[in-house]
C-alpha positions as CSV (number, residue, x, y, z in Angstrom):
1,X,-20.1,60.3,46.2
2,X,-19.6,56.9,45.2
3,X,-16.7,56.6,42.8
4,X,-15.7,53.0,42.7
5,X,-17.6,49.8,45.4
6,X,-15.1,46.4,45.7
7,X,-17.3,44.6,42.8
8,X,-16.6,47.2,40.7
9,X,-12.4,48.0,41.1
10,X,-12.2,44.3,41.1
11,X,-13.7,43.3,38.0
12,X,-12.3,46.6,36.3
13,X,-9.2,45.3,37.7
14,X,-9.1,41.2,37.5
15,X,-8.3,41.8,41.0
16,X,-9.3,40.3,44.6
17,X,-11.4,42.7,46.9
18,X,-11.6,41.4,50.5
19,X,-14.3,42.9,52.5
20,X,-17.6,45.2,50.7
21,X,-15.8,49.1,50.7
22,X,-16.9,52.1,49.1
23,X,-14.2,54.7,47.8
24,X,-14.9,58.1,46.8
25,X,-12.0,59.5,45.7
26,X,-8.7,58.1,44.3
27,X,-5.1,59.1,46.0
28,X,-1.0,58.0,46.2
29,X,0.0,60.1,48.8
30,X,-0.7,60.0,52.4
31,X,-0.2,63.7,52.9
32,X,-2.8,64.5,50.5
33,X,-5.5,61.4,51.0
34,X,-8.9,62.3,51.8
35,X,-11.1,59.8,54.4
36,X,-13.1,57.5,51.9
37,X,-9.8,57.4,49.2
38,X,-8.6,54.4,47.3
39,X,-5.3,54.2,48.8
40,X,-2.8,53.0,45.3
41,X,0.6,51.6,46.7
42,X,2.6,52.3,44.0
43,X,6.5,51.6,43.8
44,X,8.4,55.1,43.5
45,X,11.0,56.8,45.2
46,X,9.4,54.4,48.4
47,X,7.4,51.6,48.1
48,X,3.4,52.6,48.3
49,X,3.0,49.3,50.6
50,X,5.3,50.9,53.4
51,X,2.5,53.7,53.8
52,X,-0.8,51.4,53.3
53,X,-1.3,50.8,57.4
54,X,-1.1,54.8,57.9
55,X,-3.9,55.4,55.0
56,X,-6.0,53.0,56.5
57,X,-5.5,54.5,59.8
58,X,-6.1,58.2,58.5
59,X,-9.3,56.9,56.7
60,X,-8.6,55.6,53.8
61,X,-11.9,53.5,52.6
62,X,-9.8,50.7,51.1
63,X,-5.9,49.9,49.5
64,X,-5.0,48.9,46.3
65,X,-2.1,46.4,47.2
66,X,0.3,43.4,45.5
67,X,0.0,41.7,49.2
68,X,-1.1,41.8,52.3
69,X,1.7,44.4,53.9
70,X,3.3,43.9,57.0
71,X,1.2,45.4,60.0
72,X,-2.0,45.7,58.1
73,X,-4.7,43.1,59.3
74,X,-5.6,40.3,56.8
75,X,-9.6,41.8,56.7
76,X,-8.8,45.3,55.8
77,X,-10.1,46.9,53.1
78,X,-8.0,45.3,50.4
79,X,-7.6,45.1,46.6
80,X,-4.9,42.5,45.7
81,X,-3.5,42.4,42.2
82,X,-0.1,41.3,40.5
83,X,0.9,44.7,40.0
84,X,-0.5,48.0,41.5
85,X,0.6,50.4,38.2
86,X,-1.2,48.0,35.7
87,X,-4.1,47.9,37.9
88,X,-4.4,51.5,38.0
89,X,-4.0,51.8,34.5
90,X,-7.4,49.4,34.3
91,X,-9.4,51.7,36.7
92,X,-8.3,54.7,34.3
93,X,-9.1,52.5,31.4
94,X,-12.8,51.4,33.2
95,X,-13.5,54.9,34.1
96,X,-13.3,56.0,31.0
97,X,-15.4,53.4,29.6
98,X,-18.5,54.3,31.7
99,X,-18.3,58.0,31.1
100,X,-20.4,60.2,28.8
101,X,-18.1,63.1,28.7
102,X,-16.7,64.8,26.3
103,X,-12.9,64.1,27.2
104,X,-9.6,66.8,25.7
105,X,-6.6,65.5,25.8
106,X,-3.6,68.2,25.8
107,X,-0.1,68.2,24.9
108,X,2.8,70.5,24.7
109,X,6.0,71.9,25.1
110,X,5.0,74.9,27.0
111,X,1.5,75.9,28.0
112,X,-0.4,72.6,29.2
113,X,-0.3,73.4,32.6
114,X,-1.6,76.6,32.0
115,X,-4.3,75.7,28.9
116,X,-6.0,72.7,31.6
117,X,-6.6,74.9,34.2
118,X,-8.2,78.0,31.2
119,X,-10.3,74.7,30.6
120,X,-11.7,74.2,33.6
121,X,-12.7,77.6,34.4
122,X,-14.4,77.7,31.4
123,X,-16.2,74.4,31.1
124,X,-17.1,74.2,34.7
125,X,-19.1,77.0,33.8
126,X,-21.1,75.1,31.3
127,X,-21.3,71.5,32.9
128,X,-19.3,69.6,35.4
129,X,-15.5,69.7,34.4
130,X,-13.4,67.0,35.7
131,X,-9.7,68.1,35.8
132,X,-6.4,67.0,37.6
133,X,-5.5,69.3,40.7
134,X,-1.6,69.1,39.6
135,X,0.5,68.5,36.9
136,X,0.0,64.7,36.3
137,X,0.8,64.5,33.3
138,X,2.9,60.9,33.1
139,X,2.8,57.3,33.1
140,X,1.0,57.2,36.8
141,X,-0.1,60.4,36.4
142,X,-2.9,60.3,33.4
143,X,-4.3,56.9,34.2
144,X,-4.5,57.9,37.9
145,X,-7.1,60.9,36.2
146,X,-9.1,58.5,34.5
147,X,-9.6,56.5,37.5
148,X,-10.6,59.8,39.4
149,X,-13.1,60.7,36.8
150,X,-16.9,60.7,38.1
151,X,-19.2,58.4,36.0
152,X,-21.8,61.2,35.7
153,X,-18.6,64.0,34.2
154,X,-19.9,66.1,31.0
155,X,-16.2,67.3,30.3
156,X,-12.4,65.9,31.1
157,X,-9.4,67.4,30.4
158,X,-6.3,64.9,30.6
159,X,-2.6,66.5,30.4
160,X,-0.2,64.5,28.4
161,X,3.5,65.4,29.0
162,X,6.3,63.4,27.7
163,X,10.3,63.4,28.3
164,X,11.3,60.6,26.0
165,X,10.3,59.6,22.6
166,X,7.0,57.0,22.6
167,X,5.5,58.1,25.8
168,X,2.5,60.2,24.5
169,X,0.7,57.5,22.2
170,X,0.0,55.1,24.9
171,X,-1.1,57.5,27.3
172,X,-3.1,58.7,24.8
173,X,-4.8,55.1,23.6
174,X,-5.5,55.1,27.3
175,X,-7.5,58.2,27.5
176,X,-9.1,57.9,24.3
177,X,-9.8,61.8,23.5
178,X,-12.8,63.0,22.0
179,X,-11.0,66.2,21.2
180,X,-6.8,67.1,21.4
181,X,-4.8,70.2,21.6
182,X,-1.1,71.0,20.9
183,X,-0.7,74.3,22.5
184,X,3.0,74.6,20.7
185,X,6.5,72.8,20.1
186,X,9.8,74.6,21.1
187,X,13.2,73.7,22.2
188,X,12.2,71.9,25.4
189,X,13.5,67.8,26.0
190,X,16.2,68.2,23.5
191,X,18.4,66.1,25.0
192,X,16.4,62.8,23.9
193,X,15.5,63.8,20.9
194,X,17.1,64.6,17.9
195,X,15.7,67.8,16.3
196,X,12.4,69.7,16.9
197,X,10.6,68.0,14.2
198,X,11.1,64.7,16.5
199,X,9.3,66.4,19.7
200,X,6.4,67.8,16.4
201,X,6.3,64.0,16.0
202,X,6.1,63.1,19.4
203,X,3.3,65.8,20.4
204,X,1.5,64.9,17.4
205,X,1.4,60.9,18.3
206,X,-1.4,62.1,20.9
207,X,-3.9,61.6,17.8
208,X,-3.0,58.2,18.6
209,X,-6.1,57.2,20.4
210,X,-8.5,59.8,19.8
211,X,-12.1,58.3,19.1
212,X,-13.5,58.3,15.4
213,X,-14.1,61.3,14.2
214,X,-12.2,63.5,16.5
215,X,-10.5,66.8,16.3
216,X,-7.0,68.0,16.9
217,X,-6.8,71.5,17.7
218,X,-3.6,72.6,16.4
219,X,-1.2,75.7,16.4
220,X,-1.0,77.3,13.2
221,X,1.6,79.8,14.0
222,X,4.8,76.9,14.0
223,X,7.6,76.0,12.2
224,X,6.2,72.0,12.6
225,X,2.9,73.0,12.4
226,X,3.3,70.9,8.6
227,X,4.1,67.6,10.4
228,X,1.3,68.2,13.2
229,X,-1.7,68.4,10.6
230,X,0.1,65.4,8.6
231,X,0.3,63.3,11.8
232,X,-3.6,64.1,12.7
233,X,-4.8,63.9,9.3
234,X,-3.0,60.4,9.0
235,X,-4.6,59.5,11.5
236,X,-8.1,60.2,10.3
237,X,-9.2,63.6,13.1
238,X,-9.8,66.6,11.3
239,X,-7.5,69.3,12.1
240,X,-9.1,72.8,13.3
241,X,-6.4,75.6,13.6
242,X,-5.7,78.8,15.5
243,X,-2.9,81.3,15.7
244,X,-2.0,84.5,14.3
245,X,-1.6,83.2,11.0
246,X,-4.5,82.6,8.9
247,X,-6.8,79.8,11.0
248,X,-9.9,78.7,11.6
249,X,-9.3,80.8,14.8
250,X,-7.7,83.6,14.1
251,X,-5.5,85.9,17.2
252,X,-5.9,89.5,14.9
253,X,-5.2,91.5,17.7
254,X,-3.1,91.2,20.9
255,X,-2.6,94.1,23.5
256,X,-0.6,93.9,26.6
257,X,-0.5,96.1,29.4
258,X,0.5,95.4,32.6
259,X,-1.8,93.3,34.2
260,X,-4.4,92.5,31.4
261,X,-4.4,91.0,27.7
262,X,-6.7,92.2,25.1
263,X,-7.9,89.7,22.9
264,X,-9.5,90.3,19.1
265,X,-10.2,87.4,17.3
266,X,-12.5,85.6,14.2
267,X,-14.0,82.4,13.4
268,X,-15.7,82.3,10.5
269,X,-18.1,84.9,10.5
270,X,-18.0,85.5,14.4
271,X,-15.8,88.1,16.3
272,X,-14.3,87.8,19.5
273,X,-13.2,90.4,21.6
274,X,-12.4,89.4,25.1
275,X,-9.6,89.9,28.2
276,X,-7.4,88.1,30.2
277,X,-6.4,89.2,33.5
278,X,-3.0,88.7,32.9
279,X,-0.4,89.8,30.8
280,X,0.9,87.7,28.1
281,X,0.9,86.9,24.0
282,X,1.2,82.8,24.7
283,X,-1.2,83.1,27.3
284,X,-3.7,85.1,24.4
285,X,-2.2,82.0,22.2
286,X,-3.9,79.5,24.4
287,X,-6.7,81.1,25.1
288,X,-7.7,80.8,21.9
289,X,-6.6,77.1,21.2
290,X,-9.1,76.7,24.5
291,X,-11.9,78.6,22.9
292,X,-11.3,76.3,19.7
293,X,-11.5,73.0,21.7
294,X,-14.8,74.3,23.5
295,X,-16.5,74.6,20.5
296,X,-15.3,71.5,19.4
297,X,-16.5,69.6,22.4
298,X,-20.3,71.3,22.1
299,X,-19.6,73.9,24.5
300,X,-20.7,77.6,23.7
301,X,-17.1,79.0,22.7
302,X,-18.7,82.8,23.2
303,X,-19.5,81.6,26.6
304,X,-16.1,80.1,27.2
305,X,-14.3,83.6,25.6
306,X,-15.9,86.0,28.4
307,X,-15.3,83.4,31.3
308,X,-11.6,83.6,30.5
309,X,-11.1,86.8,32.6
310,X,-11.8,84.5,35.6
311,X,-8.3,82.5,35.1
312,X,-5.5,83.3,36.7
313,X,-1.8,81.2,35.7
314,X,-1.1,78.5,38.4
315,X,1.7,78.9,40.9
316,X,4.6,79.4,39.6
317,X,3.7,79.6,35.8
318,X,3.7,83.3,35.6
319,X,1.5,84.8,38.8
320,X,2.0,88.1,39.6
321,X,1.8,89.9,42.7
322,X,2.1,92.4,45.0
323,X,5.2,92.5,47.9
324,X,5.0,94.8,50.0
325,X,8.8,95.5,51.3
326,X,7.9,98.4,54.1
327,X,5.2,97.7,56.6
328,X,4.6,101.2,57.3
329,X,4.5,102.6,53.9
330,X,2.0,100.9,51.5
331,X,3.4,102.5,48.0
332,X,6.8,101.1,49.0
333,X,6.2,97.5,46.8
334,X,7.7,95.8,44.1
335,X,5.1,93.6,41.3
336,X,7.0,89.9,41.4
337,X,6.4,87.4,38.3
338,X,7.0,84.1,39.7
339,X,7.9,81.9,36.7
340,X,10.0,79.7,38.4
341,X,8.6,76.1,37.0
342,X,9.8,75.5,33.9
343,X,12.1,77.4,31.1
344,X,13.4,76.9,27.5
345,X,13.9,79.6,24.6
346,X,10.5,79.7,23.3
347,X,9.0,80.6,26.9
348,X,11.5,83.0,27.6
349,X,10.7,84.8,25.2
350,X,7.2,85.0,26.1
351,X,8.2,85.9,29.7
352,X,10.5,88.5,28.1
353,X,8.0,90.3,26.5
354,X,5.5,90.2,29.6
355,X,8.5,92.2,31.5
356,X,8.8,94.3,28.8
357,X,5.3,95.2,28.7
358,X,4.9,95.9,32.3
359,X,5.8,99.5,33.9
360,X,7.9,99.7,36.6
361,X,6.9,102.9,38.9
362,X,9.4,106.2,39.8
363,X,10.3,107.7,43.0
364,X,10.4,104.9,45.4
365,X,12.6,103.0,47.6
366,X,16.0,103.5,47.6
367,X,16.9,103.7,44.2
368,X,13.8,106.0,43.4
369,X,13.9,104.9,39.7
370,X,12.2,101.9,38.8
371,X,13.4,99.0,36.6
372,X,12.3,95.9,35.2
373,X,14.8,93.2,36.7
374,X,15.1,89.0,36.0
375,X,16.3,86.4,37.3
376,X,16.9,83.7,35.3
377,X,18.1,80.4,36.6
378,X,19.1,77.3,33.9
379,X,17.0,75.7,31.1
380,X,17.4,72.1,31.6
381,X,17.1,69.1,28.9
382,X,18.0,71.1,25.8
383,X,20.6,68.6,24.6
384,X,24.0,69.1,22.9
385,X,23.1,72.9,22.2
386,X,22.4,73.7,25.5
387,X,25.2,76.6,25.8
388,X,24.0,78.1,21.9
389,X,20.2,78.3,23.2
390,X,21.5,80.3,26.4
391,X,24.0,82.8,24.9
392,X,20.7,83.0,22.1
393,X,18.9,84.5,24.6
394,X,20.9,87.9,24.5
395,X,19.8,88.7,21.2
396,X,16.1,88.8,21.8
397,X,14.6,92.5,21.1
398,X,12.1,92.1,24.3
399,X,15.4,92.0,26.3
400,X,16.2,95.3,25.5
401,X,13.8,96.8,27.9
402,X,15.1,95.1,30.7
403,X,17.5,97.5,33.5
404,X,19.4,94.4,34.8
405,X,19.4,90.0,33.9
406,X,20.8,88.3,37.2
407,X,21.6,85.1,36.3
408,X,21.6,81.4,38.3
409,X,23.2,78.1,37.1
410,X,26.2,76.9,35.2
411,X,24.4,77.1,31.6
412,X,23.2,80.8,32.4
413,X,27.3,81.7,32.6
414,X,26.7,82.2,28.7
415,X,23.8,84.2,28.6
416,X,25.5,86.7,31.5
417,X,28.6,86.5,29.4
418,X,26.4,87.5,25.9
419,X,25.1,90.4,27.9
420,X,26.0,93.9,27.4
421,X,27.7,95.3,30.6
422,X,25.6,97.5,31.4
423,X,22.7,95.2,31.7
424,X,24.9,92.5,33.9
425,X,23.8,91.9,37.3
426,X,25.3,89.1,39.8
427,X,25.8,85.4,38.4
428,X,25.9,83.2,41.0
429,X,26.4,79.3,40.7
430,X,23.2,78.3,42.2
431,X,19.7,80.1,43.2
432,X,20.2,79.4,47.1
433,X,23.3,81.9,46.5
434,X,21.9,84.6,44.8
435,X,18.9,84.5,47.1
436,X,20.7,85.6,50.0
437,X,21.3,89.2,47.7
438,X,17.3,90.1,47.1
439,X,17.8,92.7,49.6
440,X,20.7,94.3,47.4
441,X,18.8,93.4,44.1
442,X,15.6,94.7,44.4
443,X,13.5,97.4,45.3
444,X,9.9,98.9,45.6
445,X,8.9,100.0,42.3
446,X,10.9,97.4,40.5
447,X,8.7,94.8,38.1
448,X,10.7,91.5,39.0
449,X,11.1,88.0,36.2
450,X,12.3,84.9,38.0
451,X,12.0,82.4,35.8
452,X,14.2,79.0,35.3
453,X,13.5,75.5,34.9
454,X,11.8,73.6,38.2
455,X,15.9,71.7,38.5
456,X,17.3,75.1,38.8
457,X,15.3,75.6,42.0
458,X,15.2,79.6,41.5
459,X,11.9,79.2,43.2
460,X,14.2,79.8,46.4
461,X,14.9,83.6,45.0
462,X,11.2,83.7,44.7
463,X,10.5,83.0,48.1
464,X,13.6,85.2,49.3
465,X,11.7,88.1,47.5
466,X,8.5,87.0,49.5
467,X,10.1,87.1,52.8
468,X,11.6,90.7,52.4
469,X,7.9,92.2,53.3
470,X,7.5,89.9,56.7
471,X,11.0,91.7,57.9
């Protein structure tokens, strides 16, 4: 596939291509670059330019480049211009200039991770879906989408994250959506703002550049959820609602069990009643908010509610599975939620209730009585509070049905200290401590949480946990 010749990147780009390439794909990492890729040297935590002669030599079709970098021959591949970023920002800005697709931008402060990836299993179902394979979500990361986008795309879906105020509007100008989605606001990048009607405002700025006459699909069931439909409505997109609140899409009915989500909801005059293979109300949230925006783009939203049983959570973002901890018996497993990407109030409470729901099994391992166990490592970026929204956490009903709360992380101390003795396990100052106890922690029949924010790095109990069935 043809993405992008020289004549094109350069006059997308006001830059200088030397020699005739052909680039099919679009890439900033060497580890991940496919033969044919663009090669874009950007300046992060290493300059881009130190890396250019190794994509070349692992088959990269051409480099995007500020100069000619030592070791790299004057007729390679090249596309000079002043500044690599800005340059990528006009291929992202080109590519979505040529396209016909319908193009959803998504925002929020838990969920969009989650709500892209429920997008592309359902639109790829129904025409070709271009998507990002991670979470880039930022300055580098959406234009770098754009510029990846085939020509000949019926649907995009663009993630828009944000960790300071004034970040979403421009990246949103840039995309110029067709249709938006706000899957919800909570407590999460406190720290730079002052209240959470400032991150309402924030999410809602990514009405900003969507194209005349387009929708926001909004949360109905929020405190902000005022200041969301004033934001889009100021902005001139009409504002389609879901939740379990009165909505255009209505969530009437939610049922958990351990590994599945039962779904009833209405739209107009037209019922749904569909499953998730997965266990979780904010995942049921989304789903909905997902079959909203696929109607909204054209698609066929009864279509899109059925194909949601084929989505599963990406890594990390509450998965579940199976570990086996004793080769030679099979029953002798534990269920493991990893959760271990990111964390504030709102989504612990959601994970809380996914434990809750979830039934632990009797007469195994050592301790023969099952139990529902997490591990919770620190919620970062909540701001002057931070110690309030912890200790908060011991007063949430879905807590109740947990056995034990291990707890990682200097702002976890006052959640373990809020917690009734009896349900106190080990606090440890950081995750590589406490994951040298799984052994002592867990057991087969258990139903295991980890969950913390990505800094906390409790994903190292979660790989502890994996390791105890390759003993």
């Amino acid at each position: 596939m043809t993405l992008w010749t020289a004549a094109d990147a350069a006059a997308a780009t006001g830059g200088t291509a030397r020699g005739d390439w052909v680039v099919g794909g679009v890439s900033i990492d060497t580890r991940t670059l496919q033969p044919g890729d663009l090669f874009v040297a950007l300046q992060a935590a290493r300059d881009g330019h130190d890396f250019v002669a190794q994509a070349l030599a692992s088959g990269a079709g051409a480099a995007l480049v500020s100069h000619v970098p030592e070791g790299v021959a004057s007729d390679a591949p090249l596309l000079i211009v002043p500044d690599v970023l800005g340059a990528l920002d006009a291929l992202g800005r080109a590519a979505r200039a040529r396209t016909k697709a319908q193009v959803i931008g998504v925002t929020g402060s838990v969920g969009k991770t989650s709500t892209k990836e429920m997008l592309r299993e359902v639109l790829s179902r129904q025409g070709k879906c271009h998507v990002a394979e991670a979470s880039y979500n930022n300055h580098w990361g959406v234009p770098l989408t754009l510029a990846r986008m085939p020509a000949d795309a019926d649907y995009a879906v663009i993630e828009i994250g944000m960790n300071h105020p004034g970040e979403i509007a421009p990246l949103s100008r840039l995309t110029r959506p067709h249709v938006v989605m706000i899957t919800t606001v909570a407590a999460a990048h406190l720290e730079a703002f002052d209240d959470l009607a400032g991150i309402a405002r924030e999410k809602a700025s990514i009405v900003a550049g969507l194209d005349p006459g387009g929708i926001a699909v909004l949360n109905n069931d929020l405190e902000v959820t005022p200041i969301l439909i004033a934001v889009a409505a100021d902005a001139g997109a009409r504002c389609v609602t879901f939740g379990e609140s009165p909505s255009d899409w209505r969530l009437v009915e939610v049922r958990l069990s351990t590994d599945a989500t039962v779904l009833r909801a209405t739209s107009g005059q037209d019922d749904y009643l569909f499953r998730l293979a997965v266990a979780g109300r904010h995942f049921a949230t989304n789903a909905l908010g997902v079959i909203a925006v696929a109607d909204a783009v054209g698609a066929d939203p009864a279509l899109a509610a059925r194909d949601l049983v084929n989505w599963q959570p990406p890594a990390g973002r509450g998965t579940r599975e199976s570990v086996q901890l004793d080769q030679a018996q099979e029953d002798e497993t534990l269920d493991l939620i990893d959760d271990a990407f990111n964390a504030n109030p709102t989504s612990m409470e959601a994970a809380f209730e996914v434990l809750a729901a979830s039934q632990p099994r009797d007469g195994l391992g050592r301790i023969v009585k099952g139990r529902r166990i997490a591990i919770l490592g620190d919620m970062l970026e909540l701001g002057p509070d931070e110690v309030d929204l912890h200790q908060g956490l011991a007063a949430l009903s879905s807590l109740s049905a947990v056995s034990t709360v291990h707890c990682v992380g200097p702002r976890m101390r006052a959640l373990y200290d809020a917690l009734p003795e009896a349900m106190r396990g080990h606090w440890k100052e950081d995750a590589a401590a406490l994951a040298k106890q799984v052994a002592q922690i867990v057991d087969a029949g258990d139903i295991v949480l980890v969950k913390g924010s990505k800094g906390s790095k409790v994903s190292l109990v979660v790989d502890a946990i994996r390791k105890l069935g390759h003993r």
